[in-house]
mmCIF file of the N, C-alpha and C atoms, coordinates in Angstrom:
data_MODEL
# 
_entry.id   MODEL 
# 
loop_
_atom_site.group_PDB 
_atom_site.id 
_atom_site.type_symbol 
_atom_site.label_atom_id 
_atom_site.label_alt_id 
_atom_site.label_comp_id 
_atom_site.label_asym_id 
_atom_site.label_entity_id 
_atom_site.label_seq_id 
_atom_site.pdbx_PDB_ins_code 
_atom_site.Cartn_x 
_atom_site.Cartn_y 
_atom_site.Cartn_z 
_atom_site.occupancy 
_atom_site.B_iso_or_equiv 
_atom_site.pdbx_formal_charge 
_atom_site.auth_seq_id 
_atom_site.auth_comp_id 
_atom_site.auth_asym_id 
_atom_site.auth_atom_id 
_atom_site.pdbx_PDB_model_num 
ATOM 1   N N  . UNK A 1 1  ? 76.707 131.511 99.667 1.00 0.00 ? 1  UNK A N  1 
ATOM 2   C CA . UNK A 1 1  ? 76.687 130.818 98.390 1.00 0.00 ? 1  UNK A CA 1 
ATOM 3   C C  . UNK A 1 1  ? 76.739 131.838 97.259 1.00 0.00 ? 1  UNK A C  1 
ATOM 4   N N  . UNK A 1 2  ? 77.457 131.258 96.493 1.00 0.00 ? 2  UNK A N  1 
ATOM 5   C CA . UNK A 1 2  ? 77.746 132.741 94.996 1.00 0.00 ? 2  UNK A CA 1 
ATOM 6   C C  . UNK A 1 2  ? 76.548 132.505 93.923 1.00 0.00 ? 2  UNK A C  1 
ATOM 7   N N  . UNK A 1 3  ? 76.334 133.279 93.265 1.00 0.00 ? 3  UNK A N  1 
ATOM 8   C CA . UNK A 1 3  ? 75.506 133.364 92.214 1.00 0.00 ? 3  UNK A CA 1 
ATOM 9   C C  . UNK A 1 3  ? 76.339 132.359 90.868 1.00 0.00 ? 3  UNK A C  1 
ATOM 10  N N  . UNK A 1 4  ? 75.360 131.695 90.482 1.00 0.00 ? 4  UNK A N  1 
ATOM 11  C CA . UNK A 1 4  ? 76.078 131.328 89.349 1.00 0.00 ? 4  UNK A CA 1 
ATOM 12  C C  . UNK A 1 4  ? 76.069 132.338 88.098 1.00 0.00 ? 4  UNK A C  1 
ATOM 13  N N  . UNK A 1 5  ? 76.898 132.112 86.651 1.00 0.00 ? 5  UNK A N  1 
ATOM 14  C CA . UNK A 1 5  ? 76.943 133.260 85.883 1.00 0.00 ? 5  UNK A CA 1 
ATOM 15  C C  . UNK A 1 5  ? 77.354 132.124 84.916 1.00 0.00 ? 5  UNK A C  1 
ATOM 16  N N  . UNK A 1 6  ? 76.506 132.654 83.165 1.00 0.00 ? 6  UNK A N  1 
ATOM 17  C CA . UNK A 1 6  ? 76.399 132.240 81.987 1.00 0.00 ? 6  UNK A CA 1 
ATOM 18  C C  . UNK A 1 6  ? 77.069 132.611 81.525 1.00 0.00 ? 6  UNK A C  1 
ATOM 19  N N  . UNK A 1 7  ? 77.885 132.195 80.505 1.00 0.00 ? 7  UNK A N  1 
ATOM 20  C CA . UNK A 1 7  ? 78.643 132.755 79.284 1.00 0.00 ? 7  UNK A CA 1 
ATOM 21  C C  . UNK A 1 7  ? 78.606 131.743 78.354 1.00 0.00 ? 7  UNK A C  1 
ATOM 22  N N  . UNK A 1 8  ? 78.476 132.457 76.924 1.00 0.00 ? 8  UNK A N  1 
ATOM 23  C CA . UNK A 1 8  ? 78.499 132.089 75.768 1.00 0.00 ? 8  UNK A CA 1 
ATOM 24  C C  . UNK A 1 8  ? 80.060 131.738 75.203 1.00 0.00 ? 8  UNK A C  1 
ATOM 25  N N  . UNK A 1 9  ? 80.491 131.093 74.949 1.00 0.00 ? 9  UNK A N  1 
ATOM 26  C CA . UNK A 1 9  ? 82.122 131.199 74.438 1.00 0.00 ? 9  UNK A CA 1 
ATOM 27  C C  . UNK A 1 9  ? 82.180 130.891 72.881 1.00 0.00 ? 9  UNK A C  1 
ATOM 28  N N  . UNK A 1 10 ? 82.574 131.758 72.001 1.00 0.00 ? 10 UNK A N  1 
ATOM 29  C CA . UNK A 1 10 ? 83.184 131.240 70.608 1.00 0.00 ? 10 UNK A CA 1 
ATOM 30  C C  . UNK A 1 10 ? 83.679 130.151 70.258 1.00 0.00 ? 10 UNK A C  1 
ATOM 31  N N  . UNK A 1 11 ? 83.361 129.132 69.673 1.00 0.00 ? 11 UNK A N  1 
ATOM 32  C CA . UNK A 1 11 ? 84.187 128.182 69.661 1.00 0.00 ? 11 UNK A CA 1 
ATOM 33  C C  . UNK A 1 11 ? 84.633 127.321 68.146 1.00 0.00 ? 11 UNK A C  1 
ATOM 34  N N  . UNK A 1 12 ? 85.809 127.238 67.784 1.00 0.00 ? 12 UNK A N  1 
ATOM 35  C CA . UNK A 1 12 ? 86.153 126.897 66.597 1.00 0.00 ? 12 UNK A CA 1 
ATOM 36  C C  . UNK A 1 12 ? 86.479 125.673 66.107 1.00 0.00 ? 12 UNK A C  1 
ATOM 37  N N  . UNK A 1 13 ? 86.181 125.332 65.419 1.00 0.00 ? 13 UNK A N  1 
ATOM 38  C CA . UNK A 1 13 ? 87.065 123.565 64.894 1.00 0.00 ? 13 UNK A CA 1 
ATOM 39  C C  . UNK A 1 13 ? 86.173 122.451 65.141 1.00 0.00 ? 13 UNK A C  1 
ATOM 40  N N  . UNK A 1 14 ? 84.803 122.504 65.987 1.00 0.00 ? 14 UNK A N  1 
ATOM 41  C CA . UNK A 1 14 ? 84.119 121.272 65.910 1.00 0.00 ? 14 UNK A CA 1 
ATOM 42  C C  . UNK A 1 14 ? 83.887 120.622 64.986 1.00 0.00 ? 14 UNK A C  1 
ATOM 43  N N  . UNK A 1 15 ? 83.822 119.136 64.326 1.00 0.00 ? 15 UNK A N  1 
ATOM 44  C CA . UNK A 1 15 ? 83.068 119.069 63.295 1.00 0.00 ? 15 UNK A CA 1 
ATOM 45  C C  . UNK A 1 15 ? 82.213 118.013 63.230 1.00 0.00 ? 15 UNK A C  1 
ATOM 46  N N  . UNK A 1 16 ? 82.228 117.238 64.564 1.00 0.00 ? 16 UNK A N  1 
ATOM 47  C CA . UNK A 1 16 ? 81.330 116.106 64.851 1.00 0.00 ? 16 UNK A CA 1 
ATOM 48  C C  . UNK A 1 16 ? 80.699 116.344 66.695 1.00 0.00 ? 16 UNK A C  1 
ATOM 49  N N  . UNK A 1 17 ? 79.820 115.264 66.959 1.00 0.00 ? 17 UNK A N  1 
ATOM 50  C CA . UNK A 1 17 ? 79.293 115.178 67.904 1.00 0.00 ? 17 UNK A CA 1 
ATOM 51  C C  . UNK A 1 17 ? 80.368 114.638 69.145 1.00 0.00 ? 17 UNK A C  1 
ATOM 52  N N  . UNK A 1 18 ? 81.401 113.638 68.451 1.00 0.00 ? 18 UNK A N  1 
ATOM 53  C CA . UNK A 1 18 ? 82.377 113.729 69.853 1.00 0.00 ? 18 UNK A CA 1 
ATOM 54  C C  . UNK A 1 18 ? 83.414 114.780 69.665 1.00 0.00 ? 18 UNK A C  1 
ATOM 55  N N  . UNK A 1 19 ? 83.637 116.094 69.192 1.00 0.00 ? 19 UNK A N  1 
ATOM 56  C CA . UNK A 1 19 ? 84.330 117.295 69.144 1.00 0.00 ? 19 UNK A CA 1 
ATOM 57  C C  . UNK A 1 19 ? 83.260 117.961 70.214 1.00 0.00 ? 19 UNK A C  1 
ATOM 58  N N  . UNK A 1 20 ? 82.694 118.024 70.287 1.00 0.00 ? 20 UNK A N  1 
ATOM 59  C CA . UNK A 1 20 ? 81.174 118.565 70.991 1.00 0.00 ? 20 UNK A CA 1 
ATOM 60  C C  . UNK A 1 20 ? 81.315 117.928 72.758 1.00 0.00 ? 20 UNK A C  1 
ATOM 61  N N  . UNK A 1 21 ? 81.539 116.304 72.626 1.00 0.00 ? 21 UNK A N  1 
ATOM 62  C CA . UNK A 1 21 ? 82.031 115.719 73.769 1.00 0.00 ? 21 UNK A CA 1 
ATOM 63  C C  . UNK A 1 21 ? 83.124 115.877 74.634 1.00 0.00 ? 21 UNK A C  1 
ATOM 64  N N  . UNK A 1 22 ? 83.693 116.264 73.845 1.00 0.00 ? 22 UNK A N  1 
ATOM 65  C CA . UNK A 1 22 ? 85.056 116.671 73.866 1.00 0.00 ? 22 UNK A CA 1 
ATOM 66  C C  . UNK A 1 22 ? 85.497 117.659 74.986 1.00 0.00 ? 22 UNK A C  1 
ATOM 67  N N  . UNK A 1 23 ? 84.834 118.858 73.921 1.00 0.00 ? 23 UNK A N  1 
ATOM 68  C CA . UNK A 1 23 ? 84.679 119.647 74.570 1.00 0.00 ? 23 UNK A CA 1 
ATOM 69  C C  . UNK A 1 23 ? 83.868 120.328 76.339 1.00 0.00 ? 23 UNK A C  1 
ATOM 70  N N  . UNK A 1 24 ? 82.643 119.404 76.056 1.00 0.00 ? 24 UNK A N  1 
ATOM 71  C CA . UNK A 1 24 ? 82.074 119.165 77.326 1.00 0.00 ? 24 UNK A CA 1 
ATOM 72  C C  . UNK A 1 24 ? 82.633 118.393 78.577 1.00 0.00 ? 24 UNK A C  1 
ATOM 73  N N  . UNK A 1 25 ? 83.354 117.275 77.658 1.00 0.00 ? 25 UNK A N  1 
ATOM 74  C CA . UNK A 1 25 ? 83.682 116.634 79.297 1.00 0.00 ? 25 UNK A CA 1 
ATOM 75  C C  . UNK A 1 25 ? 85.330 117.480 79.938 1.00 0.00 ? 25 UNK A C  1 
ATOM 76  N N  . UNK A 1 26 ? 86.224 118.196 79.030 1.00 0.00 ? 26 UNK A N  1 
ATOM 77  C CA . UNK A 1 26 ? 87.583 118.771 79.349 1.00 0.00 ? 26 UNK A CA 1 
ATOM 78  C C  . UNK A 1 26 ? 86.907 120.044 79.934 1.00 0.00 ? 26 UNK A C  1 
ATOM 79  N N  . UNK A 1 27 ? 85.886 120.870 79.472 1.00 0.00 ? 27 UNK A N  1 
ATOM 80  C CA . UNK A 1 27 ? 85.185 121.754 80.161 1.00 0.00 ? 27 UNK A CA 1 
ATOM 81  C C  . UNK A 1 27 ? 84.560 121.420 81.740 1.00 0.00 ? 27 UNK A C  1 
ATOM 82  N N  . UNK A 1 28 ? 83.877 120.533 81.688 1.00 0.00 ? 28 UNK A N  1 
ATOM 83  C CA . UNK A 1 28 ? 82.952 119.711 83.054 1.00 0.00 ? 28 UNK A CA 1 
ATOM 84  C C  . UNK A 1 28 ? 83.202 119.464 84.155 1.00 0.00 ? 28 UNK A C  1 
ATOM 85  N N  . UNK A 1 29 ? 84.935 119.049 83.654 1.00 0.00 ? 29 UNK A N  1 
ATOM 86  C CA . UNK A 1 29 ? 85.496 118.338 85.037 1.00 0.00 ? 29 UNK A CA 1 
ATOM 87  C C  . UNK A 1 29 ? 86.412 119.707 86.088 1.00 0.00 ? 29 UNK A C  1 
ATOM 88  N N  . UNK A 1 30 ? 86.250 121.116 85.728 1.00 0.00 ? 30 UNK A N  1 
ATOM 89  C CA . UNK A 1 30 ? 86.521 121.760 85.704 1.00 0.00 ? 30 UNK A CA 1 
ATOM 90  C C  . UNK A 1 30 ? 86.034 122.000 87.402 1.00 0.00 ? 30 UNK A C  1 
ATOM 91  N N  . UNK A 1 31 ? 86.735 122.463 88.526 1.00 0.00 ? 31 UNK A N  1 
ATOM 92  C CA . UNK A 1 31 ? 86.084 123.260 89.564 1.00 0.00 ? 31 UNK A CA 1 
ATOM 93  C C  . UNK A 1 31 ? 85.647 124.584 89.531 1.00 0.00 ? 31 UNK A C  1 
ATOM 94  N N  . UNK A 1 32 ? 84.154 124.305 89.533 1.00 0.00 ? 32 UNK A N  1 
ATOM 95  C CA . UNK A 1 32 ? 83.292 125.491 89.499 1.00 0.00 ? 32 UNK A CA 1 
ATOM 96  C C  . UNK A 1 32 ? 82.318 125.797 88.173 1.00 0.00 ? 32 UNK A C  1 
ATOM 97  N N  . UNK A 1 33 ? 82.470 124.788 87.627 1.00 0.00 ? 33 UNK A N  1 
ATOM 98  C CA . UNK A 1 33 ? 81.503 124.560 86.032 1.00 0.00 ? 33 UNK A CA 1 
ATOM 99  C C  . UNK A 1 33 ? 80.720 124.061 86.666 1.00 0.00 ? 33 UNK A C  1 
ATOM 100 N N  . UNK A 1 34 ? 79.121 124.500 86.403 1.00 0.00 ? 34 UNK A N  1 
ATOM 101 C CA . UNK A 1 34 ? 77.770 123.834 86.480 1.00 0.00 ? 34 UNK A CA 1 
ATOM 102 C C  . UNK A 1 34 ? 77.527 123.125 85.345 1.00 0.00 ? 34 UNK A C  1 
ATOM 103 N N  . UNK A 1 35 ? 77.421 123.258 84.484 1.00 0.00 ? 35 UNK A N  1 
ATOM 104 C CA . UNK A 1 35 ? 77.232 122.885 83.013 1.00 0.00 ? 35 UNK A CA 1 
ATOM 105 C C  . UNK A 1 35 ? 77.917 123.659 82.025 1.00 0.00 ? 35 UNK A C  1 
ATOM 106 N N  . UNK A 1 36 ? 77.689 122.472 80.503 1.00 0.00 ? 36 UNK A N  1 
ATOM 107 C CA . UNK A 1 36 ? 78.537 122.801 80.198 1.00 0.00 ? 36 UNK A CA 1 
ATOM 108 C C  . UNK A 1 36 ? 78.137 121.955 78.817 1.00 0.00 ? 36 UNK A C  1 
ATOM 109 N N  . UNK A 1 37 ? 77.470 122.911 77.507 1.00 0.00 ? 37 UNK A N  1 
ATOM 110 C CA . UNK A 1 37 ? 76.993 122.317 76.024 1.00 0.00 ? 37 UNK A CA 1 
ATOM 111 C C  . UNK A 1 37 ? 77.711 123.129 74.903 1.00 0.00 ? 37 UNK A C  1 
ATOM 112 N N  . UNK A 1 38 ? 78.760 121.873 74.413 1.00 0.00 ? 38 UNK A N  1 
ATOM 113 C CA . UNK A 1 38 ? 79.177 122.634 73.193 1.00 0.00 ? 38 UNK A CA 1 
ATOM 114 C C  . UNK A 1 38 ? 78.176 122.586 71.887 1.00 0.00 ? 38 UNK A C  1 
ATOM 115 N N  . UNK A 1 39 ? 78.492 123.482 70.769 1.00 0.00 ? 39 UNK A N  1 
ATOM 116 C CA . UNK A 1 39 ? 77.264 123.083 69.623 1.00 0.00 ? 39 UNK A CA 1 
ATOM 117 C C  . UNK A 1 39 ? 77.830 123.814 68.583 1.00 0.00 ? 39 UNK A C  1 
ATOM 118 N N  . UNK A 1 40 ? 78.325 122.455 67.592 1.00 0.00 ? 40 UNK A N  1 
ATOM 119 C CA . UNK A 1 40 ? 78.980 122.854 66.817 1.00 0.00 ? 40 UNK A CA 1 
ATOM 120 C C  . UNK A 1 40 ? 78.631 123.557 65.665 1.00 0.00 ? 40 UNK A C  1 
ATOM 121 N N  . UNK A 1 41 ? 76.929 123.531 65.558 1.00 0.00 ? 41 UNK A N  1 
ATOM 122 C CA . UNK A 1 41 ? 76.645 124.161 64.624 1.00 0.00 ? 41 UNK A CA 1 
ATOM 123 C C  . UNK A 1 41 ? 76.407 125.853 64.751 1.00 0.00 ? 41 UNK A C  1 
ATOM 124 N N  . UNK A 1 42 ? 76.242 126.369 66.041 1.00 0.00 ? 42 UNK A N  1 
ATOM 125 C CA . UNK A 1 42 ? 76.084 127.711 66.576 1.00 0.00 ? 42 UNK A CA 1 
ATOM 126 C C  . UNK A 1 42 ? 78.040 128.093 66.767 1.00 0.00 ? 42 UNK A C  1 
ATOM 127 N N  . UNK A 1 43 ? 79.133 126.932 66.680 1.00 0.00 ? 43 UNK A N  1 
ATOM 128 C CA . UNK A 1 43 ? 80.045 127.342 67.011 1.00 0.00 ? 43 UNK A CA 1 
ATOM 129 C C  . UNK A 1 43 ? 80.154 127.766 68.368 1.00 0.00 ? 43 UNK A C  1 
ATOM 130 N N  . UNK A 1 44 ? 79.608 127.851 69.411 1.00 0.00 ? 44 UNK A N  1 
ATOM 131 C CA . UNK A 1 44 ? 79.735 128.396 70.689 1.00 0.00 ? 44 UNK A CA 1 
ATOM 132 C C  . UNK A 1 44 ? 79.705 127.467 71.511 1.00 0.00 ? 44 UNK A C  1 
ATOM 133 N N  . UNK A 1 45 ? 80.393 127.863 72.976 1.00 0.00 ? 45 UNK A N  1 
ATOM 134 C CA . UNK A 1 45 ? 80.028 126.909 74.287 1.00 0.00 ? 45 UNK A CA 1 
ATOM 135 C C  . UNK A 1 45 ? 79.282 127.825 75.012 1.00 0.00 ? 45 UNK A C  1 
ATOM 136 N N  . UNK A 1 46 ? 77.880 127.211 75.520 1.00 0.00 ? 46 UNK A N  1 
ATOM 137 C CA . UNK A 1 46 ? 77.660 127.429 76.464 1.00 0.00 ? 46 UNK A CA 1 
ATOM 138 C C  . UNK A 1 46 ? 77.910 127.217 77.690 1.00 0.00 ? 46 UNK A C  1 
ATOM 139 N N  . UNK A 1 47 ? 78.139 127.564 78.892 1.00 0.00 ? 47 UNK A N  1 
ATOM 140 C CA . UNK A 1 47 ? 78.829 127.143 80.375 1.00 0.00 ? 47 UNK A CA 1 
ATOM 141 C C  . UNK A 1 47 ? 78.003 127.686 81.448 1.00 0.00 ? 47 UNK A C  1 
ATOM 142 N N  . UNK A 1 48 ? 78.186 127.459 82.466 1.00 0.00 ? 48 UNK A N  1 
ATOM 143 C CA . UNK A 1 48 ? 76.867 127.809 83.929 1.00 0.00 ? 48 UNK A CA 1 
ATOM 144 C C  . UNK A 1 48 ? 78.237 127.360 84.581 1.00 0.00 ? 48 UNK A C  1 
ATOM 145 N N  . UNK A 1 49 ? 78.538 128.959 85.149 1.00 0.00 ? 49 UNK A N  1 
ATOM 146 C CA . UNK A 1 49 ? 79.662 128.275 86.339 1.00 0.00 ? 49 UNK A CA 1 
ATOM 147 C C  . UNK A 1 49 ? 79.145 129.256 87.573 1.00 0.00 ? 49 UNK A C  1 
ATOM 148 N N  . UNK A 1 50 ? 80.431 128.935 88.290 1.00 0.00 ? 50 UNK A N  1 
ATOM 149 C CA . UNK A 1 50 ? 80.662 129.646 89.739 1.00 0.00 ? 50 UNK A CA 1 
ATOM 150 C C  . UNK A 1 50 ? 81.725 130.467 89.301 1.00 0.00 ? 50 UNK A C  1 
ATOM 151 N N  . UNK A 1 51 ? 81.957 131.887 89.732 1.00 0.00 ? 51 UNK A N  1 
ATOM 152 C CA . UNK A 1 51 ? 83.185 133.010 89.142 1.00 0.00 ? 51 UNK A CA 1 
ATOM 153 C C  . UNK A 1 51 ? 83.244 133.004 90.065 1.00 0.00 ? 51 UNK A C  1 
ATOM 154 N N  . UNK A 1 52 ? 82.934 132.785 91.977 1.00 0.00 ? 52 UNK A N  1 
ATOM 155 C CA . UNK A 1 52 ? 84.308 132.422 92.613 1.00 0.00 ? 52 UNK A CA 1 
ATOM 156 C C  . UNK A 1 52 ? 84.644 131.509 92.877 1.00 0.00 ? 52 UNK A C  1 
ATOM 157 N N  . UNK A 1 53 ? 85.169 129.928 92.057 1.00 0.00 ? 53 UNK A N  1 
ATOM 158 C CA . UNK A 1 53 ? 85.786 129.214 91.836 1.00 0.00 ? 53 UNK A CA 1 
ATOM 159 C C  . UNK A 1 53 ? 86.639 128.987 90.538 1.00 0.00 ? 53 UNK A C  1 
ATOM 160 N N  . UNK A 1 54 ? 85.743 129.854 89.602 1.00 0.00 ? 54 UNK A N  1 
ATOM 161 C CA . UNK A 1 54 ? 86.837 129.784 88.312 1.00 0.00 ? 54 UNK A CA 1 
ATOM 162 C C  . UNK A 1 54 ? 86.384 131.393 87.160 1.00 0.00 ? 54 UNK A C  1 
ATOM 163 N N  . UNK A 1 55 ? 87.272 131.376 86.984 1.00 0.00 ? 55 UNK A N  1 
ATOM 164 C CA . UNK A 1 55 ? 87.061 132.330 85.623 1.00 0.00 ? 55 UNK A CA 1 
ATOM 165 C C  . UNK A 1 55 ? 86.625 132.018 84.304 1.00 0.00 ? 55 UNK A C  1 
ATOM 166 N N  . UNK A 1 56 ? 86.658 133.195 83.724 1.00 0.00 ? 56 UNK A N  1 
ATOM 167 C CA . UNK A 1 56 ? 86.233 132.567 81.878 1.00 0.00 ? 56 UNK A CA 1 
ATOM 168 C C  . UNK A 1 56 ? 87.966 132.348 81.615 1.00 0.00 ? 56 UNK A C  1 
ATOM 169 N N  . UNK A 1 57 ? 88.633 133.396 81.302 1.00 0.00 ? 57 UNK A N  1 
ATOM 170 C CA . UNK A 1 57 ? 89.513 132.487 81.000 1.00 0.00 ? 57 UNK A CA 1 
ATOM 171 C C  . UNK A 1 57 ? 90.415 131.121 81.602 1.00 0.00 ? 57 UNK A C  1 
ATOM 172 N N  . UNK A 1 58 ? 90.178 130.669 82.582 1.00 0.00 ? 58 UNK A N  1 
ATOM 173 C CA . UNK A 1 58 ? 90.242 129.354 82.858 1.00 0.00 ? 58 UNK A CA 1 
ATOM 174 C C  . UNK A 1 58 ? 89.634 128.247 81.953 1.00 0.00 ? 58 UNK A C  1 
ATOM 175 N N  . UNK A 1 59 ? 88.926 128.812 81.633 1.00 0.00 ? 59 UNK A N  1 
ATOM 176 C CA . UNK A 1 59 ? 87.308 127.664 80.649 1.00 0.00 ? 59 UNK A CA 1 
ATOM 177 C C  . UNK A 1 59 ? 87.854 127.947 79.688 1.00 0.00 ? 59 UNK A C  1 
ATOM 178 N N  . UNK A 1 60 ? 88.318 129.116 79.010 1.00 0.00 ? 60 UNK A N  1 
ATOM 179 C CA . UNK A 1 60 ? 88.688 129.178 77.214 1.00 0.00 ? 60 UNK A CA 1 
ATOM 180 C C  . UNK A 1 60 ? 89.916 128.467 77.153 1.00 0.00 ? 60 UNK A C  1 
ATOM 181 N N  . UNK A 1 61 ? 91.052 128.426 78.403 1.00 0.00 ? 61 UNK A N  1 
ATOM 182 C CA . UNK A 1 61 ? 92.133 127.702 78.396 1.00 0.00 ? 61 UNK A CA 1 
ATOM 183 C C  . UNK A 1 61 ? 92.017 126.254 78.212 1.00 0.00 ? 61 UNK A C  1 
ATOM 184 N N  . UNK A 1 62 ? 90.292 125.586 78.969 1.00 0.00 ? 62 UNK A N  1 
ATOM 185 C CA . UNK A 1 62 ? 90.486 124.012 78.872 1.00 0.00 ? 62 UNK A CA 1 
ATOM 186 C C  . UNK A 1 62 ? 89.900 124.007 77.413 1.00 0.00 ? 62 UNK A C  1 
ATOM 187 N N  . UNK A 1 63 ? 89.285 125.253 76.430 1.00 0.00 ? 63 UNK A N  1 
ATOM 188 C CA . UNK A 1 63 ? 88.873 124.475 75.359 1.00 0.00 ? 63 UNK A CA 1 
ATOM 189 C C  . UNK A 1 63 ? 89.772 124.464 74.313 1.00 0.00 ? 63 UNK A C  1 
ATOM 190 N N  . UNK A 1 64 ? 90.620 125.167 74.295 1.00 0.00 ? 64 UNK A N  1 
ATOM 191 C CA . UNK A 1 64 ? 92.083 125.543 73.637 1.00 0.00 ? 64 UNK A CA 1 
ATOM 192 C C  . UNK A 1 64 ? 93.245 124.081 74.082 1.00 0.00 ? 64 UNK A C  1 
ATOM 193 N N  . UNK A 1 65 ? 93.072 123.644 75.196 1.00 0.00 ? 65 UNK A N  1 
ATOM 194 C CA . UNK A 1 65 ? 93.689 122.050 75.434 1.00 0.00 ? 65 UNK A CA 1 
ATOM 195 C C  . UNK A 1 65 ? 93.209 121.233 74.921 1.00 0.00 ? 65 UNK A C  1 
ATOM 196 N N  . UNK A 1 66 ? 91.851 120.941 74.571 1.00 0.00 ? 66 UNK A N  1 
ATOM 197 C CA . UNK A 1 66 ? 91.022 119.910 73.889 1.00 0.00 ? 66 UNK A CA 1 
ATOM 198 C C  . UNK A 1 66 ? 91.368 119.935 72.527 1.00 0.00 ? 66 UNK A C  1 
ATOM 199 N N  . UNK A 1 67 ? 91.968 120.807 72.586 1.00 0.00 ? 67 UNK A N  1 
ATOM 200 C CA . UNK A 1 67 ? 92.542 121.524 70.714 1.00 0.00 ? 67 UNK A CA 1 
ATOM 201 C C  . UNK A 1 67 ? 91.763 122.559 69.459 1.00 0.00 ? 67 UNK A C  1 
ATOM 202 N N  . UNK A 1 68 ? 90.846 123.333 70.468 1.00 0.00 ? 68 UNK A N  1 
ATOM 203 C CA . UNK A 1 68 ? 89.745 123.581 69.775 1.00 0.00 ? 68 UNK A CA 1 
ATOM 204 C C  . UNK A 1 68 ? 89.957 125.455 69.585 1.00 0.00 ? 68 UNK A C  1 
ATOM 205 N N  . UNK A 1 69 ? 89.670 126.314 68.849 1.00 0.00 ? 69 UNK A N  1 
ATOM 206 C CA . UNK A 1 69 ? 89.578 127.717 68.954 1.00 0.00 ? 69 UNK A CA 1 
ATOM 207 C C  . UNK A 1 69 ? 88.861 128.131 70.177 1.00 0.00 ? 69 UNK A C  1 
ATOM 208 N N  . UNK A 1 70 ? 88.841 128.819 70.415 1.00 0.00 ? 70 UNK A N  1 
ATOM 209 C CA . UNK A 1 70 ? 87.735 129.722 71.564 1.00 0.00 ? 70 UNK A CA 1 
ATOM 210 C C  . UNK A 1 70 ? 88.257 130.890 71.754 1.00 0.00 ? 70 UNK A C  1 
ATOM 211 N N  . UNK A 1 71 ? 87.217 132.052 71.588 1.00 0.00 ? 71 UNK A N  1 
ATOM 212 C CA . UNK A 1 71 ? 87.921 132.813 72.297 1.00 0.00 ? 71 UNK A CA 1 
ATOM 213 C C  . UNK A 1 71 ? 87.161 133.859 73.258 1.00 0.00 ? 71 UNK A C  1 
ATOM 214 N N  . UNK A 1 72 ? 87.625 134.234 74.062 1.00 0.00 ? 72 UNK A N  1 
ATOM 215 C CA . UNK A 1 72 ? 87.223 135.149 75.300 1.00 0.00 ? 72 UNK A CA 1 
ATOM 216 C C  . UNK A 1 72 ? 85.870 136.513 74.623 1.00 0.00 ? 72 UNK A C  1 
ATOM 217 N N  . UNK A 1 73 ? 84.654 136.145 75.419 1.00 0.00 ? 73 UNK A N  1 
ATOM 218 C CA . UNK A 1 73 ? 83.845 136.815 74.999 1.00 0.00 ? 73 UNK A CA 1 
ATOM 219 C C  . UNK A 1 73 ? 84.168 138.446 75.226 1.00 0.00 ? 73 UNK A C  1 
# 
């Protein structure tokens, strides 16, 4: 079993609570995301994944589809 691993991600353009949703559920459904809280007022995502099932940039790619800034810590 792998260790899970935190990252903080930059994140740009929220400006409500479903931008925030948004972001969480296009992040969530992700293989290998544990969790997963955007917050628009810190600007950042937090994430709890598995890195051997997915990468960070995999995750900055789904928040950049949701339509949002992010960028690679």
């Amino acid at each position: 079993m792998s260790e899970e691993a935190r990252i903080e991600i930059p994140t740009h353009g929220m400006h409500c609570r479903s931008c925030e949703a948004l972001i969480e559920l296009s992040v969530g459904e992700l293989d290998g995301v544990v969790s997963v809280k955007a917050d628009r007022a810190a600007e950042v995502t937090h994430v709890e994944y598995d890195p051997s099932k997915i990468d960070v940039a995999a995750i900055v790619d789904a928040i950049r589809s949701a339509g949002y800034q992010a960028d690679l810590p």
